[in-house]
N, C-alpha and C positions, 0 to 999 in steps of 0.2 A: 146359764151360759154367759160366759163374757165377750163383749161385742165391742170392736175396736172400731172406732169413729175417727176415721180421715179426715183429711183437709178436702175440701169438692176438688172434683178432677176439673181440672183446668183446662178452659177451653180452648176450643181445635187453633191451629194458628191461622191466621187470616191467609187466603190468597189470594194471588195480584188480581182475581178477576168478581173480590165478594160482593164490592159493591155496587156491581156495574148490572144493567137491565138489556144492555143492547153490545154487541160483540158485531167486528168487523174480523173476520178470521182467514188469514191468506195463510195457504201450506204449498210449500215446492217439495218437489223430489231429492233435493241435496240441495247442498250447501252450495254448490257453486253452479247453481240453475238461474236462467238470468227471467224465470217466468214461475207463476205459481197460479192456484186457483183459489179465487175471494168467494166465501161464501159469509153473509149477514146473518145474525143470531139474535131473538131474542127471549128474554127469560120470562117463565110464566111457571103460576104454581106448581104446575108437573116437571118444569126443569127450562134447559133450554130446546127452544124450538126453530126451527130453519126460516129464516125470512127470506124469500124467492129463489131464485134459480141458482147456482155455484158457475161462476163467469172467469173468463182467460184473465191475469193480468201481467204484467212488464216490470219486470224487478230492475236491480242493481247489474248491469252488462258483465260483473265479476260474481252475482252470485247474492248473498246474503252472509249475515256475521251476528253473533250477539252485539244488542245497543245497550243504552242505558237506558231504562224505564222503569216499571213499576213492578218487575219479577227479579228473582234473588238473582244477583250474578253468578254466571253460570263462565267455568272453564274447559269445557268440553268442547272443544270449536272454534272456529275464527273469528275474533273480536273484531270489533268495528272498528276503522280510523280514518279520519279528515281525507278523504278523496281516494280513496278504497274503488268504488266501482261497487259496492256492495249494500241492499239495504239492509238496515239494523233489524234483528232479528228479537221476536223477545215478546212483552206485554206494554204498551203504551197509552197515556191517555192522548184523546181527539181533542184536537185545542180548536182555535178558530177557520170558519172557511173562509175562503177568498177566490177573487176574479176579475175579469176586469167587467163588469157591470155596477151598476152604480147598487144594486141588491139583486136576490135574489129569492127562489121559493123554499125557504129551508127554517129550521126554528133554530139553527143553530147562528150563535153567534158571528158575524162577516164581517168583514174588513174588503173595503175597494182597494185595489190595486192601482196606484196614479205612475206618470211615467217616472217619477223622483225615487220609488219603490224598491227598496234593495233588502236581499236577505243577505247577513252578514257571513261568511263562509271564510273571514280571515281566520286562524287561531289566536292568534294576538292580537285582535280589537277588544276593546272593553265592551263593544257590541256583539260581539260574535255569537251568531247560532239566534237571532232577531233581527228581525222584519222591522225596518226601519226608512223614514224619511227622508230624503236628502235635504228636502229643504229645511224640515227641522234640525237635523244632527249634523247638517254641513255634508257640501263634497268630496273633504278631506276625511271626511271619517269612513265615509265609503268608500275609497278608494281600495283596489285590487279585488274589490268582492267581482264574483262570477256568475250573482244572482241577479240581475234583473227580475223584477215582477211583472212586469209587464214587457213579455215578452215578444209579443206582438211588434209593438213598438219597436224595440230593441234588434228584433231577429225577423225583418221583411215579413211580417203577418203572424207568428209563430205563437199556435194557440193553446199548450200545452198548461200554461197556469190560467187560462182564458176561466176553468171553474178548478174547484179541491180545496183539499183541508190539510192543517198543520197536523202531523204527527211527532207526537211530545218527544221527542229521544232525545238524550241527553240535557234533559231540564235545569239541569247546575251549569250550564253551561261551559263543561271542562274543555280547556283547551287540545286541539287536537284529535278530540271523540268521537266527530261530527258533526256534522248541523245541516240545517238545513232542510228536514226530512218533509216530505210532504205525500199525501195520494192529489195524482191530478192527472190532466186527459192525455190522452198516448196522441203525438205527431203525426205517425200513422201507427198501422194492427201490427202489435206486438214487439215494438223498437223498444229496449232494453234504454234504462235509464239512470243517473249518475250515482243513485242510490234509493228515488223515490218507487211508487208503486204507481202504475199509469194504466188506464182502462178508456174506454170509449165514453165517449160523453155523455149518452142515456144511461150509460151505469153510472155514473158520478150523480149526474142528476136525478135518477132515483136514489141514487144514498143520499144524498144531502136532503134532499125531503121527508127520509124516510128518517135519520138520527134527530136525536131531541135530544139537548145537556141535560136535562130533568132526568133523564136515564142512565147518565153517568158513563160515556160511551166510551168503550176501548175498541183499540186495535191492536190483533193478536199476529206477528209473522214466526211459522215455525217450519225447520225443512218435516216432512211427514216421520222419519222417525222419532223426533226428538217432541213432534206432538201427542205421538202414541203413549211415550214414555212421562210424559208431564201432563197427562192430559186428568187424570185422578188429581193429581198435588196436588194443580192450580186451579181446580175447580172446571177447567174449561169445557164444552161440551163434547158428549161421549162418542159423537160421531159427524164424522166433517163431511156430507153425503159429496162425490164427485158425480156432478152432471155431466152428460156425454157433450167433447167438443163438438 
């Protein structure tokens, strides 16, 4: 018998979430829901598993849109742009956290918040879409940004960046895509916000103790159809359990 010898089959394509051990995963009801439910993931031989409860949290006041991050761009939906009202939807890496304490109990790497602290939300800054000094980069450079970090300061008490982390969107920095993204603590329960993701402050503070960079940690925002239907491709896990409000 003759026996015809291929080239090896070629392996499977990566997806946005192969290398990651720990998943932060928010799903809403549609695209234009200004709230969704965070449930934590983490990966273990048998797959992924549920880390604690599934919690309320506060989206974009217009809803949600694809961002740019680490999953294929997708044209089925409302795209992200520069002061939308919408947060970016998609697969992200968790960049740094911050606050205004001088540290914190987290393994993740932090950055304090001083009152010079500006995230750059112009489109045409050579800064834009980064977390910057005024005293080092000048007042002139931050000029028109909308980002105070230390909000507090800024906003009669206002403690909404007081703890939270960067969420990577738009990492190339393209002008006009967005910026700015961050998870951090809601003002009060459930006030919708410019595009971030906001929750109560014992759930920040159990996430940030609970994420470790050694783990490679993403954040996943998807409205719940669109996680159904992607949820095989990109690896993500096969069931996003909803805890009773």
């Amino acid at each position: 018998m003759l026996v015809l010898v291929g080239a090896a089959a070629a392996a499977p394509p990566a997806t946005p979430v192969q290398d990651a051990r720990q998943l932060v995963v928010v799903t809403t009801p549609s695209w234009d829901t200004p709230s969704g439910r965070l449930q934590a993931y983490e990966r273990t031989a048998d797959g992924w598993r549920a880390q604690g409860a599934a919690f309320d949290v506060a989206l974009g006041r217009n809803g949600s849109a694809w961002g740019l991050g680490r999953h294929p761009a997708q044209q089925d939906g409302p795209q992200k742009r520069e002061g939308d009202g919408r947060s970016p939807a998609g697969v992200f890496g968790i960049g740094e956290a911050f606050g205004y304490a001088p540290r914190i109990d987290s393994a993740m790497p932090y950055q304090p918040m001083l009152a010079s602290s500006y995230c750059m939300d112009v489109p045409d800054s050579p800064l834009y879409n980064r977390i910057v000094d005024a005293e080092v980069v000048g007042s002139e450079a931050v000029e028109g940004s909308s980002e105070p970090m230390r909000l507090d300061l800024h906003n009669q008490g206002d403690r909404r960046y007081q703890e939270g982390f960067v969420i990577e969107h738009n990492p190339k920095a393209e002008p006009g895509q967005g910026s700015c993204i961050f998870a951090h603590l809601w003002r009060q329960s459930g006030e919708a916000t410019a595009g971030c993701t906001a929750m109560e402050p014992g759930r920040m503070q159990a996430l940030l103790g609970w994420l470790d960079p050694a783990a490679h940690p993403l954040f996943v925002l998807l409205p719940e159809a669109d996680y159904t239907r992607l949820q095989e491709r990109w690896g993500l896990p096969a069931q996003h359990p909803q805890a009773a409000h």
